[in-house]
C-alpha positions in Angstrom: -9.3 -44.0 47.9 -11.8 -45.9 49.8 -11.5 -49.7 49.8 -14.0 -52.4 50.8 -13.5 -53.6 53.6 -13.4 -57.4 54.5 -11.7 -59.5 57.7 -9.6 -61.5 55.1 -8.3 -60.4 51.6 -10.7 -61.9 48.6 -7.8 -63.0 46.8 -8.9 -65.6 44.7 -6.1 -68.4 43.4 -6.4 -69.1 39.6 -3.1 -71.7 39.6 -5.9 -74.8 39.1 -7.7 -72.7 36.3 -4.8 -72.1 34.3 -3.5 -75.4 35.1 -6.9 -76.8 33.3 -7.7 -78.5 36.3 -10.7 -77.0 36.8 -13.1 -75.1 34.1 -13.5 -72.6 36.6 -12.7 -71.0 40.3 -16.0 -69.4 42.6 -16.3 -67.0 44.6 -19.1 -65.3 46.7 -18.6 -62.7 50.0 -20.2 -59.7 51.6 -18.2 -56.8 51.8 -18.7 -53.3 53.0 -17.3 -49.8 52.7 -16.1 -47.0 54.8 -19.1 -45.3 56.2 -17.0 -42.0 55.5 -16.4 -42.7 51.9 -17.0 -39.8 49.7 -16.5 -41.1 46.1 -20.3 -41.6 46.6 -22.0 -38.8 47.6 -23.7 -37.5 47.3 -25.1 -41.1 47.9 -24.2 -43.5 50.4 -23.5 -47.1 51.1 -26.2 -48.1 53.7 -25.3 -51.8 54.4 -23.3 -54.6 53.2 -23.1 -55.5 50.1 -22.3 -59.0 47.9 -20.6 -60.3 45.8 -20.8 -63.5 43.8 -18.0 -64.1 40.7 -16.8 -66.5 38.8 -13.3 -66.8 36.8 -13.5 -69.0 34.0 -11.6 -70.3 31.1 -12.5 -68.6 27.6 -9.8 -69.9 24.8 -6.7 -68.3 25.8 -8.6 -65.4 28.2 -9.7 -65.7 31.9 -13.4 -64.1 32.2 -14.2 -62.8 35.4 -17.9 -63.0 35.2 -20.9 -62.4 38.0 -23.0 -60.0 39.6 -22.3 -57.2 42.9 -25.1 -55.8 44.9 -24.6 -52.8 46.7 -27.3 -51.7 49.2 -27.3 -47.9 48.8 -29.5 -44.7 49.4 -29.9 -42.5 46.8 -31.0 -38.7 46.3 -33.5 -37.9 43.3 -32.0 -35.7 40.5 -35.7 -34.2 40.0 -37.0 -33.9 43.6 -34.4 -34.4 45.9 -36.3 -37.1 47.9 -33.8 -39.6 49.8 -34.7 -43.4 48.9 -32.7 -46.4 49.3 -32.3 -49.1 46.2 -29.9 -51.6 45.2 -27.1 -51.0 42.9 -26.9 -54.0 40.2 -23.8 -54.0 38.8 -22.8 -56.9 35.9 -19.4 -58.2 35.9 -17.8 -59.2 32.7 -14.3 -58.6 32.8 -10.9 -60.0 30.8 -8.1 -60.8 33.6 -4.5 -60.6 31.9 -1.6 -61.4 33.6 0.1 -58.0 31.6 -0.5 -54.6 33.1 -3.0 -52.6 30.8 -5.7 -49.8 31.4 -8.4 -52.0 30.3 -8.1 -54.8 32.6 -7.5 -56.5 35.4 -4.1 -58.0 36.5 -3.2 -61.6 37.7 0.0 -61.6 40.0 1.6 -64.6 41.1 -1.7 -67.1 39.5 -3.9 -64.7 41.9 -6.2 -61.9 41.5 -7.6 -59.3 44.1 -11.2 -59.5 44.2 -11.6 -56.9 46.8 -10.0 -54.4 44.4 -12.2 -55.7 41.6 -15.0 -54.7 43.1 -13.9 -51.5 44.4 -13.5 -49.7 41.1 -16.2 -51.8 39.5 -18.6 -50.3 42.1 -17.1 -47.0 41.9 -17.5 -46.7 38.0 -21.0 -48.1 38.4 -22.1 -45.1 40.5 -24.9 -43.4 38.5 -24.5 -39.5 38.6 -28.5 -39.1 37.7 -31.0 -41.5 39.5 -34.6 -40.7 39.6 -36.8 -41.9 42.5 -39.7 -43.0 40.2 -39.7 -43.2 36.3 -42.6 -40.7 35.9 -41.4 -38.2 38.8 -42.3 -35.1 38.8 -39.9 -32.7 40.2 -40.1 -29.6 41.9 -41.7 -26.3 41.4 -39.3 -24.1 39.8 -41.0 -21.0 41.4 -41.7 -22.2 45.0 -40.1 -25.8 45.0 -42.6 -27.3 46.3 -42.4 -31.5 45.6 -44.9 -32.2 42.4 -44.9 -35.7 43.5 -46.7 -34.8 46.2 -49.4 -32.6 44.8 -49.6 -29.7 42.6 -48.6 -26.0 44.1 -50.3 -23.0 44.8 -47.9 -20.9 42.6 -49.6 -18.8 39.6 -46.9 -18.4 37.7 -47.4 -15.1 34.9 -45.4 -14.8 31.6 -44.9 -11.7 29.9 -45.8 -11.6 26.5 -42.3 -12.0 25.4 -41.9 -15.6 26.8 -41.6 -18.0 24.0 -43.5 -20.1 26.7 -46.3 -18.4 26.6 -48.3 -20.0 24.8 -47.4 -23.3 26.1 -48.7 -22.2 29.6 -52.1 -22.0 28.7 -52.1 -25.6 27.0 -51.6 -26.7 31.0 -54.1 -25.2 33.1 
């Protein structure tokens, strides 16, 4: 699996947090990922991205709380037009110092932030993004891109298409 990739390990100590030393431990860094990834596509990471987090006391529970933005470039479910848009992605996670499925592990008071943000990005990967709310699509007869104006295409129904009907509502 792809990793981001940083110069030093985002590990981030938690032994003043759980010591109630301080009410809570920051931390903010860029980070970018393999230009050959392919857990994207068909998308793909088109600059660094960042990351700002903060681990913080919550009765007897460490919240990991903050935001990642991933710079990425997109393909359009509808037309297939290439566009390049942020990817938000909200961080509200339980760290545990216990191995579960549902969170994230502390080892030795310290927590990998770099693999936080991995799978957090990974998961957060749409698998339907539209370029525009209202777009339009293609032509299923000639595919021409209804974005960019109506086709050409006269499209007939036979009398036995439910559709029928329907077509002549649109002309």
């Amino acid at each position: 699996m792809s990793r981001a990739l940083n110069k030093e390990g985002n590990i981030l100590d938690l032994t003043n947090l759980l010591a109630r030393v301080k009410p809570s431990e920051k931390a903010s860094f860029e980070f970018s990922f393999d230009e050959n990834s392919e857990f994207a596509a068909p998308y793909k990471f088109v600059g660094a991205g960042l990351a700002n987090l903060e681990a913080r006391l919550d009765g007897d529970q460490i919240k990991l709380v903050g935001e990642i933005i991933v710079p990425m470039e997109f393909v359009c479910s509808k037309c297939g037009v290439s566009f390049e848009e942020n990817l938000f992605v909200e961080v509200n996670e339980i760290l545990t110092s216990e191995f579960d499925q549902e969170h994230f592990v502390i080892s030795a008071n310290k927590v990998d932030l770099d693999d936080i943000v991995n799978q957090l990005v990974i998961v957060n990967i749409p698998s339907r993004v539209l370029c525009k709310d209202n777009c339009l699509g293609v032509c299923s007869n000639c595919g021409k891109n209804l974005n960019e104006g109506a086709c050409d295409c006269k499209i007939k129904f036979n009398e036995d298409n439910p559709f029928v009907k329907l077509a002549d509502k649109f002309k």
